[in-house]
N, C-alpha and C positions, 0 to 999 in steps of 0.2 A: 526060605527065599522071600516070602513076602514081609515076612518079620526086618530083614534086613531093607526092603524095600521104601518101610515105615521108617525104620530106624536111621539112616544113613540123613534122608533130609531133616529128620529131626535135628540132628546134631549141627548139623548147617544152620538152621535157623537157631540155635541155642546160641552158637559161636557169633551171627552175628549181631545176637539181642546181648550176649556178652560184652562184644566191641564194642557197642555206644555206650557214650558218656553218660552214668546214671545223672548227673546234674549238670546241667549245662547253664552258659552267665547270662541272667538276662542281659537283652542289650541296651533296655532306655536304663540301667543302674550304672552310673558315674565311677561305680568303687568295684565295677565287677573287675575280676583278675584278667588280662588278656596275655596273649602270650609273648615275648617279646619282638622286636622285630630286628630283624637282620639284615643290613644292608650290602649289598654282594656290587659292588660296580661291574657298569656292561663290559668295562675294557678290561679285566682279571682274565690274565694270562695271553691278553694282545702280545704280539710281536712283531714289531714295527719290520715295513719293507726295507729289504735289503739286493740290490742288484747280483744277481750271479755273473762268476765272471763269463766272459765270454770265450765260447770257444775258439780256435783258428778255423773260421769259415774253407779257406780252403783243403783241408786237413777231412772236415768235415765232409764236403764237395767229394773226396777220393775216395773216405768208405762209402757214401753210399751208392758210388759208381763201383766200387767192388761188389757191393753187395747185393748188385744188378738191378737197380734203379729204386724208387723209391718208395715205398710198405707193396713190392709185390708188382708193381708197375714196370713194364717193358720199356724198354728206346719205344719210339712209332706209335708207342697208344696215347691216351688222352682224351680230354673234347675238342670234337668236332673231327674226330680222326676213325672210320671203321674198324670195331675192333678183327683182331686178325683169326684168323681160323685156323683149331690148331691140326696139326697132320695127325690119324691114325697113329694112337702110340705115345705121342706126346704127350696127355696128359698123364700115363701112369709113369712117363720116367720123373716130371714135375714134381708131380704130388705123392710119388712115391707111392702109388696104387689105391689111396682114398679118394671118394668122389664127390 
C-alpha cells in the first residue's frame, strides 16, 4: 500500500515533466518558429433572423380556454384578486393525489 502510495504521484509528476516542451522559442529571437495563426470569424455559423409565421391568434385564444386557462391559472385568479380556497378534496382530484 504504501509502495503504491509513493508510486502513483510519481507517475503523475513524470507525466507532467513528460508534457512540457523540452525546448521552448526564446521570444526576443526574430527567427524562432511560432505556431501559425488561425483565423475563426465571430459570425461562423450566424443565422440571420427570420420571422416565424404567425399563428391564428384566435385559434390560439380557444385552446388555451380549453385547456382551462392559462400555464395552470383559473377564470378569477390573478393580481390583485384573493386567491380562492380550495374545498376538502379538491386538491387530490386536481393533482391527482401529489402535493
Amino acid at each position: 500500500m504504501i509502495k503504491a502510495v509513493l508510486f502513483v504521484p510519481a507517475l503523475v509528476v513524470a507525466g507532467v515533466v513528460a508534457a512540457q516542451s523540452a525546448e521552448r522559442p526564446n521570444p526576443n529571437d526574430p527567427k524562432a518558429k511560432v505556431p501559425p495563426i488561425e483565423y475563426r470569424s465571430a459570425f461562423e455559423g450566424y443565422r440571420p433572423f427570420s420571422d416565424q409565421e404567425a399563428a391564428d391568434w384566435r385559434r390560439a385564444n380557444e385552446e388555451v380556454g380549453a385547456a382551462g386557462g392559462h400555464a395552470g391559472h383559473r377564470p378569477g385568479q390573478g393580481p390583485g384578486r384573493p386567491p380562492s380556497k380550495p374545498q376538502p378534496g379538491q386538491a387530490d382530484k386536481e393533482h391527482g393525489g401529489h402535493k
